[in-house]
PDB file with one MODEL, atoms N, CA, C and O in Angstrom:
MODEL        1
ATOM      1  N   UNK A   1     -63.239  -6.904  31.000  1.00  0.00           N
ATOM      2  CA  UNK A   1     -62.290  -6.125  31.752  1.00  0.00           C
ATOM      3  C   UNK A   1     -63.027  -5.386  32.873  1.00  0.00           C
ATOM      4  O   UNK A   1     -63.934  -4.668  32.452  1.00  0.00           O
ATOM      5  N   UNK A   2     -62.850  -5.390  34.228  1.00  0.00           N
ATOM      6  CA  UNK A   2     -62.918  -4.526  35.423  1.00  0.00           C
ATOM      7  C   UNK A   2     -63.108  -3.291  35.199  1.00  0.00           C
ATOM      8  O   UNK A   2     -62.660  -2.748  34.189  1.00  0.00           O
ATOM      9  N   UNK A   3     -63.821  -2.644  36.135  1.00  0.00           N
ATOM     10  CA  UNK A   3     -63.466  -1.003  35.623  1.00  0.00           C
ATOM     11  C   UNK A   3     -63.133  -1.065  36.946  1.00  0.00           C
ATOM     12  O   UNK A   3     -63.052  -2.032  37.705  1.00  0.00           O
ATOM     13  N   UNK A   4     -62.867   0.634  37.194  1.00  0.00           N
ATOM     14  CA  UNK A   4     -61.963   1.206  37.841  1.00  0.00           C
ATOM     15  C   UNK A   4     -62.358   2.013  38.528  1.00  0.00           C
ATOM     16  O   UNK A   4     -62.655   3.147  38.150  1.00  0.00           O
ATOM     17  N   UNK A   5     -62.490   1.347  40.356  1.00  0.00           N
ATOM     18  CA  UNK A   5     -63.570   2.056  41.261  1.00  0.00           C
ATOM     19  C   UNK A   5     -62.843   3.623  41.398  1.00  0.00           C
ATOM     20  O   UNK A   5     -61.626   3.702  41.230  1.00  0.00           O
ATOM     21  N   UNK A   6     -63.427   4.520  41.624  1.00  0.00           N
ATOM     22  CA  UNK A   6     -62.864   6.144  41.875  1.00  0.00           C
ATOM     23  C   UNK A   6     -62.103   5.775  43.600  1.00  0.00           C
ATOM     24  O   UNK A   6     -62.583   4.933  44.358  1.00  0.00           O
ATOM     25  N   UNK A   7     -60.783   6.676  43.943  1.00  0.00           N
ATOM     26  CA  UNK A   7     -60.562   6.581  45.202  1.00  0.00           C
ATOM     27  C   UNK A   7     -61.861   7.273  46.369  1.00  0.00           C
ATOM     28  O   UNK A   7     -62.541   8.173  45.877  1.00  0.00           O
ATOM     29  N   UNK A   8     -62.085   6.994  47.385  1.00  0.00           N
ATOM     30  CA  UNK A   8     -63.265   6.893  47.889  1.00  0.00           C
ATOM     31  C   UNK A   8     -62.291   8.170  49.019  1.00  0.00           C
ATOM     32  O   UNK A   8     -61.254   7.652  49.432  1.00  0.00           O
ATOM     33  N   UNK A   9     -62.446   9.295  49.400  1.00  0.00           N
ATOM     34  CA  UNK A   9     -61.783  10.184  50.556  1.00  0.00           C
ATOM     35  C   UNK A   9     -62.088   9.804  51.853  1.00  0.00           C
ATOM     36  O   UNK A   9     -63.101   9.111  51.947  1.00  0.00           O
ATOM     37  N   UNK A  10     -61.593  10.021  52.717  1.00  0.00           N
ATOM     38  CA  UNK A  10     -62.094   9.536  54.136  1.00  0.00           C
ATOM     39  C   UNK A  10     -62.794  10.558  54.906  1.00  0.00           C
ATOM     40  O   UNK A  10     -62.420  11.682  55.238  1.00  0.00           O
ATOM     41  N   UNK A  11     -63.944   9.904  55.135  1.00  0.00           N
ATOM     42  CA  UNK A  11     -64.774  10.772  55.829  1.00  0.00           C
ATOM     43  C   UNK A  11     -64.584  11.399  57.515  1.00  0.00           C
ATOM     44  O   UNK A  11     -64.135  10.861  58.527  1.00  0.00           O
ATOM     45  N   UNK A  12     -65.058  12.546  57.302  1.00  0.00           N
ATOM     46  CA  UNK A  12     -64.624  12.791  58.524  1.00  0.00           C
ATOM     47  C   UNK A  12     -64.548  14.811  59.025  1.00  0.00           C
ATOM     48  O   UNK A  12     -65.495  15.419  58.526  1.00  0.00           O
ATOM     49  N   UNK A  13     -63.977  15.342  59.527  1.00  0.00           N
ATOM     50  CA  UNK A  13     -63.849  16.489  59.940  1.00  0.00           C
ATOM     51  C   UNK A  13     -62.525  17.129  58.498  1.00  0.00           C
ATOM     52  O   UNK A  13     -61.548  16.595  57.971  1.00  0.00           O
ATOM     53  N   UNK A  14     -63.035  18.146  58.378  1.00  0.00           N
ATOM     54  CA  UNK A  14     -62.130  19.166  57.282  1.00  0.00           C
ATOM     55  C   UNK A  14     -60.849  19.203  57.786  1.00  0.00           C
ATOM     56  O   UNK A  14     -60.836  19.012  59.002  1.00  0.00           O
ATOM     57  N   UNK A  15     -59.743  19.383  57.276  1.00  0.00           N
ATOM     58  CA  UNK A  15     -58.525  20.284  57.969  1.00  0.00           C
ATOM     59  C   UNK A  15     -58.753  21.614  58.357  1.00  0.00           C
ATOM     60  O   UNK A  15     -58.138  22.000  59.351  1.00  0.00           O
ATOM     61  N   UNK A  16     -59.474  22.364  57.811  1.00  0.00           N
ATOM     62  CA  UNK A  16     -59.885  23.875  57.713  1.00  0.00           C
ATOM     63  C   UNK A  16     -60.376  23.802  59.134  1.00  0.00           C
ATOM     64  O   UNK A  16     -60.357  24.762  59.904  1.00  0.00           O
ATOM     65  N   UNK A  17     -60.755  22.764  59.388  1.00  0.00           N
ATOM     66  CA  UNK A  17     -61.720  22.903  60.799  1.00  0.00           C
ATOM     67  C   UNK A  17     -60.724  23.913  62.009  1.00  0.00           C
ATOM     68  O   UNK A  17     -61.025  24.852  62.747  1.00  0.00           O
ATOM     69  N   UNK A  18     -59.285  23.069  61.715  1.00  0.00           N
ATOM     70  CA  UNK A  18     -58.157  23.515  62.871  1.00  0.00           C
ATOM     71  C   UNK A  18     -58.147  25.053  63.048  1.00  0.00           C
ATOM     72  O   UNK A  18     -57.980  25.569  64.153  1.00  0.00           O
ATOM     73  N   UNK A  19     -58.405  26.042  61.464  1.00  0.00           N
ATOM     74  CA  UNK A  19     -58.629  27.094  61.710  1.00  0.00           C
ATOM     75  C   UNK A  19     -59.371  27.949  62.345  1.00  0.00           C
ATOM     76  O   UNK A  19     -59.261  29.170  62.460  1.00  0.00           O
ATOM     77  N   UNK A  20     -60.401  26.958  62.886  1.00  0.00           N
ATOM     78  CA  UNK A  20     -61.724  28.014  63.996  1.00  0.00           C
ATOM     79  C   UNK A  20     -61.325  28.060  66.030  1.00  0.00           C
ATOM     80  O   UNK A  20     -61.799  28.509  67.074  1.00  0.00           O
ATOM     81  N   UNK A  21     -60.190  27.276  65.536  1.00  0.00           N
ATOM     82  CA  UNK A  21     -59.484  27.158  66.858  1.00  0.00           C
ATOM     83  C   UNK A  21     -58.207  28.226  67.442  1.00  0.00           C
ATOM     84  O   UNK A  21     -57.369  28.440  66.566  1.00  0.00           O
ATOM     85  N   UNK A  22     -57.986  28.779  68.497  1.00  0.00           N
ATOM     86  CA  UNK A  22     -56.439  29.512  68.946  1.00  0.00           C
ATOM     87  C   UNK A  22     -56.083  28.695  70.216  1.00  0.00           C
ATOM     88  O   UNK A  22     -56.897  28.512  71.122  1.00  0.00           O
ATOM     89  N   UNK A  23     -54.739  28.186  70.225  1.00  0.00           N
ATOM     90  CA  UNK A  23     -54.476  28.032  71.435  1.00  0.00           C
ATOM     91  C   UNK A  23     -53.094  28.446  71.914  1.00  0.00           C
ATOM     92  O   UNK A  23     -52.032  27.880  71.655  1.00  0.00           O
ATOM     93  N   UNK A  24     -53.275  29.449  72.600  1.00  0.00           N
ATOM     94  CA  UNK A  24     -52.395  30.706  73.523  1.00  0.00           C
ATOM     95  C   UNK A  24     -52.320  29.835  74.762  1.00  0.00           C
ATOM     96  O   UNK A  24     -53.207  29.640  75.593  1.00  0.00           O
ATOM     97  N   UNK A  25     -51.063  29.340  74.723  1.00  0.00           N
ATOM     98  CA  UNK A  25     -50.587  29.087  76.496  1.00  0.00           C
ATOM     99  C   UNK A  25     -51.085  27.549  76.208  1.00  0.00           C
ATOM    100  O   UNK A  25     -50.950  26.713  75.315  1.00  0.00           O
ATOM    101  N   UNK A  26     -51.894  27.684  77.785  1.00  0.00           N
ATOM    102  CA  UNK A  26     -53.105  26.497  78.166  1.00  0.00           C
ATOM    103  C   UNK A  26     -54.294  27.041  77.783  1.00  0.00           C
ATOM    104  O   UNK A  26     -55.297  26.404  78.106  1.00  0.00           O
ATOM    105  N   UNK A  27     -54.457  28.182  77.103  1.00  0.00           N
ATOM    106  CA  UNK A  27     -55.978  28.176  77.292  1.00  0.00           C
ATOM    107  C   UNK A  27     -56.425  27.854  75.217  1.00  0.00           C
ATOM    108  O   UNK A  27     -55.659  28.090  74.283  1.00  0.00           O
ATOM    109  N   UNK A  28     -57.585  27.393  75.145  1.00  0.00           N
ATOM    110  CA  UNK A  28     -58.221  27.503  73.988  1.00  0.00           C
ATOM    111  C   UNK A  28     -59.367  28.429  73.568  1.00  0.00           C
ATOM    112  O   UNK A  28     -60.302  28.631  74.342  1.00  0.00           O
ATOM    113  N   UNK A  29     -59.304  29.068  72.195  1.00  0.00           N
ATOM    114  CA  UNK A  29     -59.887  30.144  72.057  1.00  0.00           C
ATOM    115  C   UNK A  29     -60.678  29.703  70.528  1.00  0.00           C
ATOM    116  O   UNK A  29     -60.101  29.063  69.649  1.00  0.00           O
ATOM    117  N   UNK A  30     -61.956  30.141  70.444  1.00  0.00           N
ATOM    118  CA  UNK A  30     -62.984  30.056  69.465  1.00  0.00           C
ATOM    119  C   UNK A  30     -62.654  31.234  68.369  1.00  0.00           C
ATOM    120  O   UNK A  30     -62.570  32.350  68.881  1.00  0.00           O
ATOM    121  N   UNK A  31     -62.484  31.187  67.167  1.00  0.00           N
ATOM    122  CA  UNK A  31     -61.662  31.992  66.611  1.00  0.00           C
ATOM    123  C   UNK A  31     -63.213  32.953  65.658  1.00  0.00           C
ATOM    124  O   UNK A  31     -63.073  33.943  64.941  1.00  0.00           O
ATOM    125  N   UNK A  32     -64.678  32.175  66.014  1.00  0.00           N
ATOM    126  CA  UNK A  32     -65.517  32.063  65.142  1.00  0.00           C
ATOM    127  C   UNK A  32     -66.989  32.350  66.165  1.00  0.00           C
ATOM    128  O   UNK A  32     -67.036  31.944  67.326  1.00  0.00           O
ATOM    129  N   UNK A  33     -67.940  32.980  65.616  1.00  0.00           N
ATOM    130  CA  UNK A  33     -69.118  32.760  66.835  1.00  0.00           C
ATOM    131  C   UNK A  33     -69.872  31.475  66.342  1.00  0.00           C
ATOM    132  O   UNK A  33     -69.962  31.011  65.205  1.00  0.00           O
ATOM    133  N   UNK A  34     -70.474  30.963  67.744  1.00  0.00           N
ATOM    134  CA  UNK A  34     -71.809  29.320  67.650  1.00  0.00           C
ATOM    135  C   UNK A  34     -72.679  30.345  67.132  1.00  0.00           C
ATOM    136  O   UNK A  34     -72.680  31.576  67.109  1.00  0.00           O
ATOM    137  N   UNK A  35     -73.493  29.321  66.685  1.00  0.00           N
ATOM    138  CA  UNK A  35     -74.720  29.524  66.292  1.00  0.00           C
ATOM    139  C   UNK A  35     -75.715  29.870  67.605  1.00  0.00           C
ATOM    140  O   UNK A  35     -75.360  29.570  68.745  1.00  0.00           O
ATOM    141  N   UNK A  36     -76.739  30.399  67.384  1.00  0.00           N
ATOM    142  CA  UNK A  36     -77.458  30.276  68.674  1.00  0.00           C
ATOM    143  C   UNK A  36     -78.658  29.118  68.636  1.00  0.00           C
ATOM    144  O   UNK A  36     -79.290  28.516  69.503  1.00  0.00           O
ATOM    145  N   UNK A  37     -78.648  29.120  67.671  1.00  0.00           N
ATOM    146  CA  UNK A  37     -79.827  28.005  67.383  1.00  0.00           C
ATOM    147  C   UNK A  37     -79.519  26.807  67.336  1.00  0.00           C
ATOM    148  O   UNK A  37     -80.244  26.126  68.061  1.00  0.00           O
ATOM    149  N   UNK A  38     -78.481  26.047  66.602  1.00  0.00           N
ATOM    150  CA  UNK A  38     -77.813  25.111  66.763  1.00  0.00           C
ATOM    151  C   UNK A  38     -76.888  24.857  68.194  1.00  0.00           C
ATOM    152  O   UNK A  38     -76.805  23.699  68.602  1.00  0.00           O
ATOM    153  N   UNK A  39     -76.218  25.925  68.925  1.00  0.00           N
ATOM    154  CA  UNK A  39     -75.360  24.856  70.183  1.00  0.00           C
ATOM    155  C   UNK A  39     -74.225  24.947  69.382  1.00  0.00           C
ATOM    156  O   UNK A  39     -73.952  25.122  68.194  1.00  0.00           O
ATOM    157  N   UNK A  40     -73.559  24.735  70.631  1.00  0.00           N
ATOM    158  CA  UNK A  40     -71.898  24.535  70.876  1.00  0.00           C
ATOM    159  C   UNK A  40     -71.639  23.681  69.810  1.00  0.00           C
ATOM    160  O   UNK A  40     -72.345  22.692  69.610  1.00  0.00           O
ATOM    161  N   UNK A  41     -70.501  24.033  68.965  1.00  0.00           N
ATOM    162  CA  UNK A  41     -70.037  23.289  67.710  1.00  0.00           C
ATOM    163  C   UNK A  41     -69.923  23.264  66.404  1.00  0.00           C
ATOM    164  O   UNK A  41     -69.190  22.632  65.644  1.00  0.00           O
ATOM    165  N   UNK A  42     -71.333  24.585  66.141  1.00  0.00           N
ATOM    166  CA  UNK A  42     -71.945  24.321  65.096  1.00  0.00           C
ATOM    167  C   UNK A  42     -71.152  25.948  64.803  1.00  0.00           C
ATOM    168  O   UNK A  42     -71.376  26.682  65.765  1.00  0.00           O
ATOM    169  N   UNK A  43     -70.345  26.601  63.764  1.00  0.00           N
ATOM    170  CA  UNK A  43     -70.020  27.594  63.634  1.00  0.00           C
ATOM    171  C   UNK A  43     -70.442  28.729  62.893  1.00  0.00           C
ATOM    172  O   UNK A  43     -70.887  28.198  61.876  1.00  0.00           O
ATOM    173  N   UNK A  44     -70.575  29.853  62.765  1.00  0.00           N
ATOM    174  CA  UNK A  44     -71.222  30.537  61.748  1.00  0.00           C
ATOM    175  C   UNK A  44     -70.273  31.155  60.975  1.00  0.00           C
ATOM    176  O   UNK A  44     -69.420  31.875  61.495  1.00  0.00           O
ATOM    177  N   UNK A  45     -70.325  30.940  59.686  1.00  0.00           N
ATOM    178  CA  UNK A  45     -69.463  31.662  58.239  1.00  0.00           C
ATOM    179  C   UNK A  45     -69.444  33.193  58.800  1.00  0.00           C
ATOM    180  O   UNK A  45     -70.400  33.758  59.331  1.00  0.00           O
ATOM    181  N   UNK A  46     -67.895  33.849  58.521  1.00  0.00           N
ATOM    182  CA  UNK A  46     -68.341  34.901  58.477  1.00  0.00           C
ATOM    183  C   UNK A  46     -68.176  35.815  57.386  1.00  0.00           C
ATOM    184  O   UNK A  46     -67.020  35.986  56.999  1.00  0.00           O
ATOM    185  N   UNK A  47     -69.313  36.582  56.678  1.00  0.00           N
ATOM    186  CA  UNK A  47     -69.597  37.936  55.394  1.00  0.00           C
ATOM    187  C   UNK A  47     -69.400  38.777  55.832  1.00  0.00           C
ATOM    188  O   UNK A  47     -69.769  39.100  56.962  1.00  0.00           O
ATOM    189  N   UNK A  48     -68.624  39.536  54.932  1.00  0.00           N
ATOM    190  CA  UNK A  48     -68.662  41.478  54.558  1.00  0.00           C
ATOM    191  C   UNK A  48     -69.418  41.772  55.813  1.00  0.00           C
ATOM    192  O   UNK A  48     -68.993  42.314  56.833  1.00  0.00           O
ATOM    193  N   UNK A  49     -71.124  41.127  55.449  1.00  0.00           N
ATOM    194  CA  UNK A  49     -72.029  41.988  56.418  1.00  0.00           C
ATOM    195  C   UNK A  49     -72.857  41.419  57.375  1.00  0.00           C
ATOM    196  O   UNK A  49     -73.604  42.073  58.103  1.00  0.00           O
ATOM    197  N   UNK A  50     -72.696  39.771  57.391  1.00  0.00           N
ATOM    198  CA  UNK A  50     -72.927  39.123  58.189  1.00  0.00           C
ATOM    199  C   UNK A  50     -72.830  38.153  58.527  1.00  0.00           C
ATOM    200  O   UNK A  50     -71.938  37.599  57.886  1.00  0.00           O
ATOM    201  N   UNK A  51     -73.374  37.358  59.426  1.00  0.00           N
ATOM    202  CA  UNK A  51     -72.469  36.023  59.784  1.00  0.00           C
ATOM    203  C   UNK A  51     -73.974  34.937  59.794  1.00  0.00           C
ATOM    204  O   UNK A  51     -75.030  35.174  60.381  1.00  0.00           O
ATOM    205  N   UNK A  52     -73.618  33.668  58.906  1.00  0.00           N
ATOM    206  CA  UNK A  52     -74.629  32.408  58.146  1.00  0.00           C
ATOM    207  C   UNK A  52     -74.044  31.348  59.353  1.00  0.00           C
ATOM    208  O   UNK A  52     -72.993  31.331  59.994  1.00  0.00           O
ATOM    209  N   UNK A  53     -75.133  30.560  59.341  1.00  0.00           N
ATOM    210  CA  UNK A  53     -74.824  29.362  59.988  1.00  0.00           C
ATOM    211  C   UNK A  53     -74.958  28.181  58.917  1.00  0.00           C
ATOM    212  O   UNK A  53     -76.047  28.208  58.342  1.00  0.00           O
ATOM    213  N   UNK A  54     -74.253  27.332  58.587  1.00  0.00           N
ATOM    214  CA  UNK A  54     -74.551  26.271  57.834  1.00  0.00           C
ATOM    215  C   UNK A  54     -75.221  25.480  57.608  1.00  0.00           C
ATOM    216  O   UNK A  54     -75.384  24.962  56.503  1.00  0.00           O
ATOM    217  N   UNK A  55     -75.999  25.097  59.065  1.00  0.00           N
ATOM    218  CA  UNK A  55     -76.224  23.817  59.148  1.00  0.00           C
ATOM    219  C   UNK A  55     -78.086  24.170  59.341  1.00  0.00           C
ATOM    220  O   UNK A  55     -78.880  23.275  59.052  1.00  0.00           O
ATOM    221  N   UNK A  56     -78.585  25.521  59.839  1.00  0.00           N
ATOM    222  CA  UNK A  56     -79.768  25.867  59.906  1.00  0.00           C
ATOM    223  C   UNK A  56     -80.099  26.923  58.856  1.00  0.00           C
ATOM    224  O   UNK A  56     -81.219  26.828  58.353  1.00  0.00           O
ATOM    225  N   UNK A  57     -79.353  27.857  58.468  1.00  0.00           N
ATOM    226  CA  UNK A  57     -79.665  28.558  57.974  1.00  0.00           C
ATOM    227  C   UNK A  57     -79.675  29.775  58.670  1.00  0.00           C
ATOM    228  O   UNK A  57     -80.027  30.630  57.858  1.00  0.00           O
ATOM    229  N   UNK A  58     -79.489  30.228  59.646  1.00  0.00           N
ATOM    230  CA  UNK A  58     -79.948  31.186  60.692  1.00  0.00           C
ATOM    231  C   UNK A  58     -78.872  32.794  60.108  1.00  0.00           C
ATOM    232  O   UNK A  58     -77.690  32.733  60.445  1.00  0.00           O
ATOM    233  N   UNK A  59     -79.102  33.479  59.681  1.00  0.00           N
ATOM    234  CA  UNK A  59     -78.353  34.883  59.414  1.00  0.00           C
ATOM    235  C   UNK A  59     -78.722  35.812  60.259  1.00  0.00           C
ATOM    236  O   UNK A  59     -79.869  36.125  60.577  1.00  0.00           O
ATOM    237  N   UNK A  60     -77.499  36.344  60.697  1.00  0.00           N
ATOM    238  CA  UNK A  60     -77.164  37.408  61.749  1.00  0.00           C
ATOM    239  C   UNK A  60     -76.452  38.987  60.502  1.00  0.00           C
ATOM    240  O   UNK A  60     -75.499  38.935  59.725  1.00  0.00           O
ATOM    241  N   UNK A  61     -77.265  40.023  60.756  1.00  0.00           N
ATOM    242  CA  UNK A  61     -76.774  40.931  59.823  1.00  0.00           C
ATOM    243  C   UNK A  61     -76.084  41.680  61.225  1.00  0.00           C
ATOM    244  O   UNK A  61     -76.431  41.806  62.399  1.00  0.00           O
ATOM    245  N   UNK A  62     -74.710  42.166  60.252  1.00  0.00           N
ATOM    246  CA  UNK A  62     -73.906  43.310  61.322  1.00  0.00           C
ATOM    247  C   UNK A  62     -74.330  45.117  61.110  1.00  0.00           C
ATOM    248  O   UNK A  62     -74.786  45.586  60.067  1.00  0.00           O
ATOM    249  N   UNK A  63     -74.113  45.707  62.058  1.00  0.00           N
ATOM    250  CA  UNK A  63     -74.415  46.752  61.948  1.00  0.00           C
ATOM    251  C   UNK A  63     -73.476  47.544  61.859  1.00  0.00           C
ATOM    252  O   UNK A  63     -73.695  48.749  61.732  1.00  0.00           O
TER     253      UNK A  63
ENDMDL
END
């Protein structure tokens, strides 16, 4: 008997992603700060007390 491959998800960008976005009117708005180390795209989490980048590691503490 066959077994039974798992459904495989499609890869790709989050839905959540749509949330780092505003768009008022015509214009579009970043709802989130870039990283500085990484470039345009790359977003930083934001904490209580500061804001992580994902993809480097880079932490920004708030004052």
């Amino acid at each position: 008997m066959a077994g039974k491959k798992a459904a495989e998800g499609k890869k790709g960008s989050s839905p959540n992603v749509y949330k780092y976005f505003k768009i008022e009117g015509d214009k579009l708005t970043r709802g989130r700060k870039n990283c500085s180390r990484c470039g345009k795209g790359v977003f930083m989490s934001k904490h209580k007390d500061r804001n992580t980048c994902g993809k480097c590691g880079l932490t920004e503490f708030n004052q």
